[in-house]
Every structure is written in C-alpha cells, then in structure tokens.
N, C-alpha and C positions, 0 to 999 in steps of 0.2 A: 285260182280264179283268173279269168281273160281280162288283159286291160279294158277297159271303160272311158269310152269319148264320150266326151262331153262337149257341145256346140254353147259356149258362155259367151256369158257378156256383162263382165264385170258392174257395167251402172244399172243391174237390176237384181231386186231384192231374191226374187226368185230363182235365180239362178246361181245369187252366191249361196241360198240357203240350201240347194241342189250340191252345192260342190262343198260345202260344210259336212254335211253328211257322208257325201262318198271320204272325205280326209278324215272324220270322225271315224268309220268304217274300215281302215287304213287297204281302201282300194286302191289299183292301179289302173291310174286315169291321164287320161290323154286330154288336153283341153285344147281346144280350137275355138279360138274369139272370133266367133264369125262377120263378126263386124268390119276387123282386118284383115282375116282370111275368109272370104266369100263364097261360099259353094257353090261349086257351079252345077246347072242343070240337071248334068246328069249323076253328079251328088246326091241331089236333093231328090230325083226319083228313086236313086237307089233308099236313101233313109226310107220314103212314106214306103215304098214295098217292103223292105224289113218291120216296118211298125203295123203293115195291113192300112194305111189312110189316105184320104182323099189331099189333095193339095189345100182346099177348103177347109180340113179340119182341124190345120195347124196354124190358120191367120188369124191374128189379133184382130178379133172384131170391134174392139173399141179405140182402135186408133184414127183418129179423125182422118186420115188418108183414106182407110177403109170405107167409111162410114161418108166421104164426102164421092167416091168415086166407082165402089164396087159394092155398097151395100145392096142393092137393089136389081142388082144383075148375076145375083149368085141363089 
C-alpha cells in the first residue's frame, strides 16, 4: 500500500479520529499539520483536482468567519 498524507490538525476531534484509524489499520502515513505547515496555492489546487472539488466544497460553513463574511457571496 502507498503512504497516506494526511493534512491534521491535532485540536480537532475529527481529524484525530481520521488518523486513529489509519494507525489502527497499520497504514503508512505522512501527517502534515497544516496549521504549521501551510499549503500553499498551488497545493491546494493540486488536492481539490486529485479529489474532483470545488474550493467551496471543502470550507467550514459554520465558522463564523464564513458565515460573517462569505456566506452570501458563494
């Protein structure tokens, strides 16, 4: 099996409950805390083309950031 990255972020539940699994599964994974390591641009188009998504389909729509500044323009 191909290593497995994982883009984490240790203070959320889902994400440790994501990398639980893959070490339950005893994958070989790559983690990158994006928080400190950032992706940049053109990072992150390569991800949504590997996954088929819009940049829209991977934001937290309940983060009052969202919701105070881009809810209504998307």
């Amino acid at each position: 099996m191909s290593k497995i990255t994982i883009y984490h972020n240790p203070r959320c539940g889902k994400s440790r409950e994501a990398l639980g699994l893959l070490n339950e599964n005893n994958c070989e994974i790559e983690i990158v805390e994006y928080l400190k390591n950032v992706p940049t641009k053109k990072d992150i188009k390569t991800l949504l083309s590997k996954l088929g998504l819009k940049a829209v389909d991977i934001v937290r729509k309940k983060e009052p950031i969202y919701l105070k500044k881009f809810k209504d323009s998307i």
